[in-house]
LOFIKOL-95181 format. One record per residue (C-alpha): residue in three letters; x, y, z. Coordinates in nm, 3 decimals. Example, Ala and Ser with C-alpha at 12.3 -4.5 7.8 and 13.67 -1.06 7.14 Angstrom:
BEGIN
 rest    east   north      up
  ALA   1.230  -0.450   0.780
  SER   1.367  -0.106   0.714
***
This chain:
BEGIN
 rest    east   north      up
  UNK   4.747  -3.309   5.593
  UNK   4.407  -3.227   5.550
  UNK   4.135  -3.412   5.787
  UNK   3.833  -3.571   5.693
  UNK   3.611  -3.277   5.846
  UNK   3.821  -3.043   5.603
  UNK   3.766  -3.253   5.317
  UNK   3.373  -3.272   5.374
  UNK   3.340  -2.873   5.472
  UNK   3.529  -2.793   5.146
  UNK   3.309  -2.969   4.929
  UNK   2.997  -2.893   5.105
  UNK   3.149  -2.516   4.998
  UNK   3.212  -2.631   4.661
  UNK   2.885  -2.800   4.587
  UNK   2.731  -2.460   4.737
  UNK   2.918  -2.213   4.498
  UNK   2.848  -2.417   4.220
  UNK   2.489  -2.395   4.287
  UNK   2.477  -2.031   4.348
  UNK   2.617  -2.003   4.006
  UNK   2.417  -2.212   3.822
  UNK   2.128  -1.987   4.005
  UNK   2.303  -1.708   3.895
  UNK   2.316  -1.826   3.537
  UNK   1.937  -1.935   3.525
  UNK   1.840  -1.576   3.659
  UNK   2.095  -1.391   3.409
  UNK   1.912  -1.538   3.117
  UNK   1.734  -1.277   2.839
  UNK   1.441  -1.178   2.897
  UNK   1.154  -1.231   2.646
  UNK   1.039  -0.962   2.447
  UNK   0.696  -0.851   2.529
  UNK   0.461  -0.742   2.271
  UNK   0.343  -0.374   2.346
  UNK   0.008  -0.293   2.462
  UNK  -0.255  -0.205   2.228
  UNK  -0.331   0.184   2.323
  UNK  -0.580   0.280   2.044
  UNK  -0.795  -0.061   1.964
  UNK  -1.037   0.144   1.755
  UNK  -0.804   0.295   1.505
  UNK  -0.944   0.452   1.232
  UNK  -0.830   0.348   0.853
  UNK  -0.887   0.560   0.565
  UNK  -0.959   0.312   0.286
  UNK  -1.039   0.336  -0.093
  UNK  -1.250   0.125  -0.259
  UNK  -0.988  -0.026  -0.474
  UNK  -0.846  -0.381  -0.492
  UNK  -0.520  -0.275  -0.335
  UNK  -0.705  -0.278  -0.007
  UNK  -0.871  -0.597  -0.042
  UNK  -0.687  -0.734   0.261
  UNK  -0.781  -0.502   0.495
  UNK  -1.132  -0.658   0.441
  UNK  -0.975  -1.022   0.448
  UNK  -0.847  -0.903   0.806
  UNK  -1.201  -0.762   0.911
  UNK  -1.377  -1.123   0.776
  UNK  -1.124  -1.341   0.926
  UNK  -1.118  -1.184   1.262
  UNK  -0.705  -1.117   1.232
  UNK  -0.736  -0.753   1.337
  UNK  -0.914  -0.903   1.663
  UNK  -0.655  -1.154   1.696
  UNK  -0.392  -0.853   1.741
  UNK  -0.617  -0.631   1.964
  UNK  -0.757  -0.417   1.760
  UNK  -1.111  -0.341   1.685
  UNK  -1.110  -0.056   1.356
  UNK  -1.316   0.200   1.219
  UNK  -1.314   0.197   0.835
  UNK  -1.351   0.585   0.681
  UNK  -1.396   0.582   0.291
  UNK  -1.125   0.878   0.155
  UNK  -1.247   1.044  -0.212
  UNK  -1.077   0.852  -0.510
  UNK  -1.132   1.173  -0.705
  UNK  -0.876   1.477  -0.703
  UNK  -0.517   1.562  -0.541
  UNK  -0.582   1.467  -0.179
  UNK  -0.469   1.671   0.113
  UNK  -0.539   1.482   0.430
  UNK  -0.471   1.570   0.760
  UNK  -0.368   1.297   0.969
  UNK  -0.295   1.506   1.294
  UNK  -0.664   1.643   1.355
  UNK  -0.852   1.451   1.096
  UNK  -1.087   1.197   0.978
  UNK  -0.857   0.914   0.987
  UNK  -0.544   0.763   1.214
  UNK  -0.390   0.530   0.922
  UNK  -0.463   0.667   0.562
  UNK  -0.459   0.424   0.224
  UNK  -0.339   0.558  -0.079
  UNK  -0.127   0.530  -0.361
  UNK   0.221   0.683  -0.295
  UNK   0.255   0.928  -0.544
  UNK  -0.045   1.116  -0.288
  UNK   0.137   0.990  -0.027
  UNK   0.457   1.120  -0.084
  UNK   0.317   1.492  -0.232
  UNK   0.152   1.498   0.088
  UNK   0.531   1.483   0.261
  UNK   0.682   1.719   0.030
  UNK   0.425   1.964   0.155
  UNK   0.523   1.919   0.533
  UNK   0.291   1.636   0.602
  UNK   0.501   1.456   0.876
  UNK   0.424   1.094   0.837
  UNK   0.573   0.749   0.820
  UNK   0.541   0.453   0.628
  UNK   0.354   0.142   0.813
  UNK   0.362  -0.049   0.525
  UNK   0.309  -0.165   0.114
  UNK  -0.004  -0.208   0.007
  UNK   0.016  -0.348  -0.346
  UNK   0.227  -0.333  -0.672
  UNK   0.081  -0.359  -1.037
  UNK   0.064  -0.630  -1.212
  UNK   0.041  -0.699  -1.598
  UNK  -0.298  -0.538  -1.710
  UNK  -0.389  -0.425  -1.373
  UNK  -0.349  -0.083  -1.451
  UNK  -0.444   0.086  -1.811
  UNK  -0.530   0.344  -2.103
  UNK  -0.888   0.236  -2.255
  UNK  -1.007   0.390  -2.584
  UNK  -1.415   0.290  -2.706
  UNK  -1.426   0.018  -2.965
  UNK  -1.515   0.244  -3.241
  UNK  -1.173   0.468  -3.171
  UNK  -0.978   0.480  -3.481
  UNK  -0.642   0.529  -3.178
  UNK  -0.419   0.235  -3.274
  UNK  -0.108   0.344  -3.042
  UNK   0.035   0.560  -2.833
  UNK   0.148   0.772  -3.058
  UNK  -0.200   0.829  -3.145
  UNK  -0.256   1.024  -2.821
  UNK  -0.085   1.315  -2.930
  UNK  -0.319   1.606  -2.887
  UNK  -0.580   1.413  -2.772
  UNK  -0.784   1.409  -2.438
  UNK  -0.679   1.135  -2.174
  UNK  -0.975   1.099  -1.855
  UNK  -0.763   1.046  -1.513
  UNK  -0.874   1.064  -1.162
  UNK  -0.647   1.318  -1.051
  UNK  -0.400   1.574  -1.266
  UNK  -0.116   1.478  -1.012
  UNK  -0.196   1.142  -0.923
  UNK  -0.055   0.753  -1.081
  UNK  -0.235   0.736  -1.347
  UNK  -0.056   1.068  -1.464
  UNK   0.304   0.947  -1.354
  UNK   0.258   0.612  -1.505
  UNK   0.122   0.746  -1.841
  UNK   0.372   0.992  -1.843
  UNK   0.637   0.731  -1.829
  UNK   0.472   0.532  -2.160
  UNK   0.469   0.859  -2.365
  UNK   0.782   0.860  -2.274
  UNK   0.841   0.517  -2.365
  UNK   0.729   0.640  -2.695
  UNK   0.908   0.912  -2.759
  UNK   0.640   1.137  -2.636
  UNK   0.611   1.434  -2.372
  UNK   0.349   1.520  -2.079
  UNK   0.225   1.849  -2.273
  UNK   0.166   1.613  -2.617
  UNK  -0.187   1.537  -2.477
  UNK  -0.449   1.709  -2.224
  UNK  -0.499   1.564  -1.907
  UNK  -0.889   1.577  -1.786
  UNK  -0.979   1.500  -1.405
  UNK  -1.288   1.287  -1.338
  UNK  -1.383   1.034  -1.132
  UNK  -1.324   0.658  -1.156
  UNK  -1.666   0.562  -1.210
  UNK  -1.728   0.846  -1.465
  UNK  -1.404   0.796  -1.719
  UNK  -1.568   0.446  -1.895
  UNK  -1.869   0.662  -1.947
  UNK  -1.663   0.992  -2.080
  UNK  -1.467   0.760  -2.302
  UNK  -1.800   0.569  -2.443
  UNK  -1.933   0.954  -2.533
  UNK  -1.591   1.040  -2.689
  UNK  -1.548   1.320  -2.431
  UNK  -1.214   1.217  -2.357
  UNK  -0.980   0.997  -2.625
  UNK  -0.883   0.755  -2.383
  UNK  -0.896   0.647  -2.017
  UNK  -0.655   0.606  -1.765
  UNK  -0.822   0.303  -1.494
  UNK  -0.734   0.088  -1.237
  UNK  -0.873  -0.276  -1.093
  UNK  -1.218  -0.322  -1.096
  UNK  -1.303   0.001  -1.298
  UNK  -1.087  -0.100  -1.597
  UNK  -1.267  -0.492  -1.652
  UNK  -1.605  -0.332  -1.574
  UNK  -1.516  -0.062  -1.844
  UNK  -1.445  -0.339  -2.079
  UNK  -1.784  -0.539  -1.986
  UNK  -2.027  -0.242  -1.947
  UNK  -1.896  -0.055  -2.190
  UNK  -1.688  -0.247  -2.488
  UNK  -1.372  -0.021  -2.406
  UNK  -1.062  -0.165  -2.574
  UNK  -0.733  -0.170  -2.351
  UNK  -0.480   0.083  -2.587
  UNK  -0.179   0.056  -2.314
  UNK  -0.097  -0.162  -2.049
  UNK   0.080   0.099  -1.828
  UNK   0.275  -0.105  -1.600
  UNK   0.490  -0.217  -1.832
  UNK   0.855  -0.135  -1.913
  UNK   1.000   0.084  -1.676
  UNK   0.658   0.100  -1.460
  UNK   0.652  -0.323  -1.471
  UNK   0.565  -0.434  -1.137
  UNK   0.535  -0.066  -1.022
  UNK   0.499  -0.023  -0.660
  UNK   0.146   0.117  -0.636
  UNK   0.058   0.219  -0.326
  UNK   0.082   0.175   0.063
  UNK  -0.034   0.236   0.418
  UNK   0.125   0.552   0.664
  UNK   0.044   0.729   0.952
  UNK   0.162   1.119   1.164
  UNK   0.479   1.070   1.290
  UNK   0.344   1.188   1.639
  UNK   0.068   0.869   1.624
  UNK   0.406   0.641   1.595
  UNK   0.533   0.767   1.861
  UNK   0.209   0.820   2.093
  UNK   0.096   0.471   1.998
  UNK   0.358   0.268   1.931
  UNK   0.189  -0.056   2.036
  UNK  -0.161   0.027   1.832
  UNK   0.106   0.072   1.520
  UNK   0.328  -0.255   1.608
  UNK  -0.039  -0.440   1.615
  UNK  -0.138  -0.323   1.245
  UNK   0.150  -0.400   1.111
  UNK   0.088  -0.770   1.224
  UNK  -0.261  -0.772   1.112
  UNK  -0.136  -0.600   0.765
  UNK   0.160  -0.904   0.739
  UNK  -0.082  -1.175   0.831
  UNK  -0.394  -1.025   0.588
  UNK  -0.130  -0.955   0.305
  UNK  -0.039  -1.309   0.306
  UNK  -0.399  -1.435   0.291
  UNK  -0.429  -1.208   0.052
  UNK  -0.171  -1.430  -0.221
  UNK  -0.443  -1.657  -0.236
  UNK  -0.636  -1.514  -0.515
  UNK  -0.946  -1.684  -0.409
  UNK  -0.938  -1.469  -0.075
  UNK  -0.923  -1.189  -0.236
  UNK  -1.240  -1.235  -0.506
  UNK  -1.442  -1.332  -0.188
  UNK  -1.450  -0.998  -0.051
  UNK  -1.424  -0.780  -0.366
  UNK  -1.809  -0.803  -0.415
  UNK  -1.876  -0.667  -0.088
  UNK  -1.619  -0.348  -0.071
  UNK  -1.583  -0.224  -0.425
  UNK  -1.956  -0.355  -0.541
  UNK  -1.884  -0.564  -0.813
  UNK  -2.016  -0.883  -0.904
  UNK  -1.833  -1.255  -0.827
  UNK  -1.793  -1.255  -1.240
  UNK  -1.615  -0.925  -1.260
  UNK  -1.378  -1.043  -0.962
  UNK  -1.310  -1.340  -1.130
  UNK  -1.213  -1.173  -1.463
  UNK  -0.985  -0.885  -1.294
  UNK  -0.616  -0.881  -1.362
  UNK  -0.461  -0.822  -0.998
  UNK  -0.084  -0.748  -0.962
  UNK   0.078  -0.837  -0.600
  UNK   0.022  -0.793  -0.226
  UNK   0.364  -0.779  -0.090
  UNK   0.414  -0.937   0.252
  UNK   0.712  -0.727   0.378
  UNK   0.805  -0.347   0.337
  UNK   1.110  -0.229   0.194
  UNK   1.201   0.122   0.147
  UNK   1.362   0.048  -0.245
  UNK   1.026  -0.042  -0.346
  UNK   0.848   0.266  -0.246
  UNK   1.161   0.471  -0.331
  UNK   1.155   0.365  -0.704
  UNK   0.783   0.600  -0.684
  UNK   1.019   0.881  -0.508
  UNK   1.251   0.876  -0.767
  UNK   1.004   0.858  -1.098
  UNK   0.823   1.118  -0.943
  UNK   1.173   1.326  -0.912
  UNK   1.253   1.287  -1.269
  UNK   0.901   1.404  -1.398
  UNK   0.915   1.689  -1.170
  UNK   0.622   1.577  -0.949
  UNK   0.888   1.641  -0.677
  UNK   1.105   1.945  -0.623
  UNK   1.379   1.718  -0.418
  UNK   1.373   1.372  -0.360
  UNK   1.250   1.205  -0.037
  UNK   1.454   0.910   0.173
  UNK   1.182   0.700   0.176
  UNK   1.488   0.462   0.437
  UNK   1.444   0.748   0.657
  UNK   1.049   0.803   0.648
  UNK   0.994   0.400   0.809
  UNK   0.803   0.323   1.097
  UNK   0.959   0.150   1.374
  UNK   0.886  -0.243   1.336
  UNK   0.865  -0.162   0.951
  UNK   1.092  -0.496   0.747
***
């Protein structure tokens, strides 16, 4: 039988053990996830003064890229021509652009990764413009005629190319002419080119300055809602700075969401792209997505596929940046 010393020993033990495990259990618990170091704080962006940055310069106002650690240098990139940019030994860390430059940067061996969207078009964000005295009625009315774009393998080609199509019309039925944003209103006015291929704010200014008449809304149809452009960086930045990345793709989350507030955005348009509080008030702007998914970008991939922009198609899935949703 046990004695009363037993008794007491035993469940001094058992009061002991069960201690020890609850210890045990405390100390066994996950640890937190800690945020990765900022390695880079000055990281260079390569920007274009378009709307679809606008909250970049939300971020730089508000003080969000401070809030995440990082201090940036802006570069302004040419909005003119097919852009070959060098992200390993260049100007820039993080580049801007629309993805059809984007991704015929990749095809040509440009090792890079997506960081994130930058914007999609919207209804009348993105258009063909004719002068006011054009006798051009439709579409149709293109055919042979001289169309003003920015760059000969750029958007404004693949999205045209897809409303010819749309009317039963082919790439060689008209002439492409490169110019530069700021020069097509002007080329159009002088009946140098037929019609105008423009983007936010050049396509409202075009109609205020200059009278231009819109003849096509090109993100319509099969282009509705088009995924426009977007933000990437060298593959061997990712990987050398994974923290500097991690911490702009906060900033771009947080500035992107600000940035559905259309009132954000016309405060900073005046400043970046130079145009006046009326002409940001007027603008048609399409969307600032707040999270990155490879099927948006990969609906560019593929368009650009079938109009032979692209040789083979790219796996946009397999081109993401680590922290990328």
């Amino acid at each position: 039988m046990e004695s009363v010393r037993d008794s007491v020993l035993r469940r001094r033990t058992l009061l002991a053990g069960m201690g020890a495990f609850a210890l045990s259990a405390c100390s066994s618990k996950p640890a937190q996830p800690t945020t990765p170091a900022v390695e880079q704080p000055g990281i260079r962006l390569g920007v274009l003064q378009v709307t679809d940055t606008a909250p970049l310069f939300v971020a730089q106002r508000e003080g969000i890229f401070e809030k995440h650690g990082l201090q940036p240098k802006f570069v302004t990139m040419e909005l003119t021509g097919d852009q070959r940019i060098d992200l390993e030994h260049g100007v820039a860390d993080v580049t801007f652009d629309s993805w059809v430059t984007i991704f015929l940067n990749v095809a040509d061996g440009a090792d890079w990764v997506v960081l994130g969207e930058a914007y999609q078009a919207g209804p009348r964000s993105t258009g063909l413009l004719v002068s006011p005295s054009s006798r051009l009625r439709s579409v149709n009315d293109l055919a042979g005629k001289r169309i003003g774009v920015n760059n000969l393998r750029g958007l404004g080609v693949l999205l045209t190319n897809s409303v010819l199509a749309t009317n039963g019309m082919k790439p060689s039925d008209v002439q492409y002419v490169e110019m530069p944003f700021d020069k097509i209103a002007d080329s159009v006015r002088k009946g140098e080119v037929s019609a105008g291929w423009l983007v936010e704010p050049y396509l409202t200014r075009a109609q205020l300055d200059v009278g231009c008449v819109l003849l096509a809304d090109t993100a319509v149809g099969a282009t509705a809602d088009f995924p426009q452009s977007g933000y990437a960086c060298a593959r061997s930045f990712a990987r050398k700075y994974p923290g500097t990345v991690r911490a702009f793709q906060r900033v771009l989350a947080e500035a992107q969401s600000r940035a559905l507030d259309r009132s954000t955005v016309e405060a900073v348009l005046p400043d970046y792209v130079q145009v006046s509080k009326s002409v940001a008030q007027l603008m048609n702007l399409g969307t600032y997505p707040t999270t990155t998914l490879a099927i948006r970008p990969q609906r560019v991939v593929d368009l650009m596929y079938t109009q032979q922009f692209l040789k083979s198609r790219i796996n946009v899935e397999e081109r993401m940046a680590a922290g990328t949703t």
